[in-house]
Structures are given as C-alpha cells and as structure tokens.
N, C-alpha and C positions, 0 to 999 in steps of 0.2 A: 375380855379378849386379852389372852397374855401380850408381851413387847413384839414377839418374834409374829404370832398374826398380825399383830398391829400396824407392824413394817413393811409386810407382807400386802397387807387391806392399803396401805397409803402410796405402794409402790403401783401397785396394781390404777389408782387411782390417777400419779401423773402419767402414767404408760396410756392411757384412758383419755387424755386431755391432746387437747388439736395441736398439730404443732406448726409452729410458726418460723416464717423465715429470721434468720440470727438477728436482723437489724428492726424486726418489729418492737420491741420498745427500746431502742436505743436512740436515747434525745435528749435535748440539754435548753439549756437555757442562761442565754449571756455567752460567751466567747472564749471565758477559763475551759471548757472542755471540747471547742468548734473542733483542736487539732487531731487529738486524740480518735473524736469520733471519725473526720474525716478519715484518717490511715486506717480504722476498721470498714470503712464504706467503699473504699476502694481494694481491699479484699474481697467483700460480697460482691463489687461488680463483677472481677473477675472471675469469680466463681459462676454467675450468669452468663459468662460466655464473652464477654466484652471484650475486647485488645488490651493490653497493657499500652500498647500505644497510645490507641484513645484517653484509655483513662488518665496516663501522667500527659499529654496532652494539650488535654480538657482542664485538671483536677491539678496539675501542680501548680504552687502558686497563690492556689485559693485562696481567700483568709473570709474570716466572717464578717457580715456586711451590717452593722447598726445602723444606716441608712435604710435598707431594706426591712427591716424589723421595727424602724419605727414608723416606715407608712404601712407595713402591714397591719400594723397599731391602728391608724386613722383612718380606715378605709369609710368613705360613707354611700350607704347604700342608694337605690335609687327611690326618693322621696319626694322626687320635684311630680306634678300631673303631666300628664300626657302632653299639653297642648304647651306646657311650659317647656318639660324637656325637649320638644321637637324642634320649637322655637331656638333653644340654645346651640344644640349640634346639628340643625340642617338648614341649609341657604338654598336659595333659586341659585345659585352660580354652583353651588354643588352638585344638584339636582341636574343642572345643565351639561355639566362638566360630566358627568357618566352618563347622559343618554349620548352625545357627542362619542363619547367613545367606545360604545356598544356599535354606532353607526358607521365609525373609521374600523373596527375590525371582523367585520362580516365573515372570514372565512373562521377565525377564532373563536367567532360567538357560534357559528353552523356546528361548530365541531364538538363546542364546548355542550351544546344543548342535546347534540345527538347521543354522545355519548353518555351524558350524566343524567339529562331529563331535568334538568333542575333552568328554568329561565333564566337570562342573560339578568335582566332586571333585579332580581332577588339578588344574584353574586355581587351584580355592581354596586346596587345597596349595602349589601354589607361593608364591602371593599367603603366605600366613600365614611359611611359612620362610624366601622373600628379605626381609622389612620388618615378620612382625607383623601384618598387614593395613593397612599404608601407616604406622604406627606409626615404625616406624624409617628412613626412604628418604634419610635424608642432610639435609645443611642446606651443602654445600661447591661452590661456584658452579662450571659445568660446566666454562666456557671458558680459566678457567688453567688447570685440571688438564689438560684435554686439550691445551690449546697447548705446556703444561711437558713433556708424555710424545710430543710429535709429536714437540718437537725435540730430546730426549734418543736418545741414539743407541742405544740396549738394546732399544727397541721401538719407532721411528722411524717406519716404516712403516704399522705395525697403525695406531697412534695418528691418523697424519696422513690416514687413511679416514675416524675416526669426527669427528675434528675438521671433514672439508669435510662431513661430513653431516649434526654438528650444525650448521651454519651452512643447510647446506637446510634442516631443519626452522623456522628462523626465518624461512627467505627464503619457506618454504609458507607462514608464517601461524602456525603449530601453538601458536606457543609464542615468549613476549620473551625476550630472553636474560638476563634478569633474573628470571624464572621459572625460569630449566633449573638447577635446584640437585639434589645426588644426592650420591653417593660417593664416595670420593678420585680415585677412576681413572677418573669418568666415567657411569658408570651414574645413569641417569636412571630414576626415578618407582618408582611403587609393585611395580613387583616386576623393576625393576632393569635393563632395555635398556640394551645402549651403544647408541651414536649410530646407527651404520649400520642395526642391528636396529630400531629406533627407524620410521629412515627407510623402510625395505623394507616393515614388518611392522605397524607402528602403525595402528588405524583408528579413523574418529568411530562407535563404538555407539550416544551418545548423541544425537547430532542436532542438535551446535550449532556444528559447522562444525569444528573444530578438532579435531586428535588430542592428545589432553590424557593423558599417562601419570602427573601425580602429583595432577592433583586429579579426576578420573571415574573412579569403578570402575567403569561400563559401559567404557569405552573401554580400564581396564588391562585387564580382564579377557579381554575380547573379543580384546585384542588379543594378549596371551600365548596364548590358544586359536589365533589365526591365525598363530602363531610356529610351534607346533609342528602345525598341519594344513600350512605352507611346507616343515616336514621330514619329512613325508612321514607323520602321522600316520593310521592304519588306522579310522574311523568303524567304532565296535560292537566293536572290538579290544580284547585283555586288555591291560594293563602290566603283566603278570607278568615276575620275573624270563627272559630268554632270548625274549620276545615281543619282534615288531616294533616294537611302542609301546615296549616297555621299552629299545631301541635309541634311540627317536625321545627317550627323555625323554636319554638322554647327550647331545644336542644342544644343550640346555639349560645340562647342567652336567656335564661330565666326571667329572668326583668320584663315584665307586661308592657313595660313602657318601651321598652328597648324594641319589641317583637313588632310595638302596632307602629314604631317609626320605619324600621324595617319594609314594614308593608306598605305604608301609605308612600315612601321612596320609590319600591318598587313599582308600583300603581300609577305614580307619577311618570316615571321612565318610560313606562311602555304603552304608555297614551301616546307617544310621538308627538305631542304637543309641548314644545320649548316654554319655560315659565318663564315669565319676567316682571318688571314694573312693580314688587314688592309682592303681585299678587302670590298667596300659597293656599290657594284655594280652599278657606276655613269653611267649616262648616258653621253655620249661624247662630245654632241654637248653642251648640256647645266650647266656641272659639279655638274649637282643634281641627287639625286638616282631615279631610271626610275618610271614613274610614267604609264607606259604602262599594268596598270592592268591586 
C-alpha cells in the first residue's frame, strides 16, 4: 500500500472508532495537575447544559483533597461475618428508636407506602444503618471530594458523573453547595446518595419545593423508598433471603452482609414487638439474628 492509501486506510480507521466525551481520559494523579484539569472540567460542564452559576458556585475555590485520596487508599471491605457485623452496627435502642418512629408518623409512613410500595420497615432500616437516623451523615464538603476522585485516575470516570450531577442538583435549586456536606467519597444526606442517585431518585415529600436529603426526613425517606421501587422493587413482596426484593435490596449495597442486616432490622421493626433486655433474638445454631423471615 503506497503512503497516500495508507493515510487514507488509518484515517478511515479513527473516523471508525467510538467517540468519547473530551474529558474521558482526562486524569491525573497527585495535585501538580488538579488546576489545570479542573478549568477544563468546568468547560465540559458547561457545555452539558449546567449554569455557570452553579458551576463557579460549586467549583471555585476547589483545590485537591489528599485527605480524601488517602482514605480512598484504605478502604476496607466488608470481611467481618454476618453475626459479627450486625453485632457491631445495630443495638435494641436502634432497632427501637425506628419502630417508635415509624409509629409517631402514621400519616408519613401511609403516604410513603402507598405511593412507593416499598415498607416503612425496610426505609427505616436503612435510614438507622447508613447514619443512625441522620445522627452520623458526614460533615466533609461534597465538591472537593468529588472533584479530587473525578480527576484521580483509579476511578476517573464513575466520579466525574456524580461530580456533573452534583452540580445539577444545585443548578435545580435542591441544595447550596455549601449545604451538600456528607462522606469522604461523596455521599450526601441522611442515608447516604451519591450524586447521580441523588439526581435521578431524590423527591420533595415534604412540599417545600426542594429535594432536601440531609435535613427532611419526609423527602430522605420517600426518597430511598423511590430508589429501590426505580430497581424494580415488587409492592406486597417478601425480602426474604433468594426473594426478588432481597435482589432489589443488593442494589443498594452489594455487601451480603449489609443486605441480611438490612433484613433482619427490618423483620424486627415490623414484628411490633419493642426489643430489649440485651435480647437480639439469635438464632442458636448459628449465633446470628434469625434470618427466617
């Protein structure tokens, strides 16, 4: 093949290849290049339709966060057993503290069930094991963390969705970005959304215009209920282990361990039977709480 096909065959070939948005490999590592990328990052928002408002906002200011890069360093998975993890993050006065308050908001939980299908029990569970009941939801400002994990290159990609999402959420109204405070890695409000989730899934329950995930428990609630009726949650369905629910609830959180604590909270809740006296009603053979839904 002479030069002039040959240029011809290779142009032909990138013309041929998928093409990707400008910032798909744009990523760095370490802080000598956070700036630079950042002022190209906030082009492409623009260009997706975002405010410039939001975005200098949100985004001025930013700088990059080696706190947040070195626990996203250490993360450790979940390795503890079942009966060990449950033991760690759930109490009878937990357990108690969200049947009690399933029972003080009767017209919240009617409204919440009818419309989503998703049980009081399962949301309150969640609520209580990602935060506490909003007790614990972070105090670490959303916008470096997520702008430090867009442009780090280990997960460059995932990050730089929830980064242009949380910037809709401010450009909707929802939320200042001086409000959107949460977890190292991003996770916003009382039982823990990242951004994108946030965006897709968040709703006003409460009726004051805004989707508010760390100070409305009408709206977190409501709205983790509409997270998992979006994955395909079954209205009237069991979460038994091997049940379609108990699929829907891995949506949530991968973690086996995570999903059967999840359940057996739930299970507990909605027995209307108050726990106390240490009992957590183990199962004998296996020294975990019964998972016999």
């Amino acid at each position: 093949m002479n030069f002039s096909g040959l240029r011809m065959a290779l142009l032909g070939f990138v013309l041929a290849l998928p093409v990707f948005p400008a910032l798909a490999a744009d990523c760095g590592s370490g802080p000598g290049g956070f700036s630079a990328w950042l002022t190209r990052f906030k082009k492409a928002a623009a260009a997706q339709g975002i405010s410039q408002r939001a975005i200098d906002s949100a985004l001025g200011g930013v700088g990059y966060s080696s706190k947040v890069i070195s626990l996203d360093r250490n993360q450790h998975s979940f390795k503890l057993s079942f009966s060990k993890f449950y033991a760690r993050r759930v109490s009878n006065s937990m357990i108690n503290q969200g049947r009690r308050w399933i029972a003080s908001n009767p017209s919240l939980v009617a409204r919440m069930e009818k419309e989503f299908g998703v049980p009081a029990p399962v949301v309150v569970s969640i609520w209580g094991l990602e935060t506490n009941y909003g007790a614990n939801s972070g105090n670490m400002p959303i916008f470096p963390s997520l702008a430090t994990l867009a442009y780090d290159c280990r997960r460059s990609d995932f990050f730089r969705d929830h980064l242009l999402n949380a910037l809709r959420i401010v450009d909707k109204g929802d939320m200042r970005p001086s409000q959107m405070r949460g977890a190292w890695a991003g996770e916003i409000g009382q039982t823990q959304f990242m951004a994108t989730s946030y965006y897709k899934y968040a709703v006003d329950f409460d009726g004051n215009g805004r989707r508010d995930l760390i100070n409305s428990d009408a709206d977190v609630l409501a709205s983790t209920a509409n997270y998992l009726k979006g994955y395909g949650w079954q209205r009237g369905g069991s979460w038994k282990p091997g049940s379609h629910n108990w699929q829907v609830l891995h949506e949530w959180n991968k973690a086996e361990v995570y999903v059967k604590t999840i359940a057996v909270m739930a299970e507990k809740m909605a027995s209307g039977k108050a726990v106390g006296g240490g009992s957590q009603n183990w199962n004998a053979s296996s020294g975990a709480p019964s998972l016999d839904l």
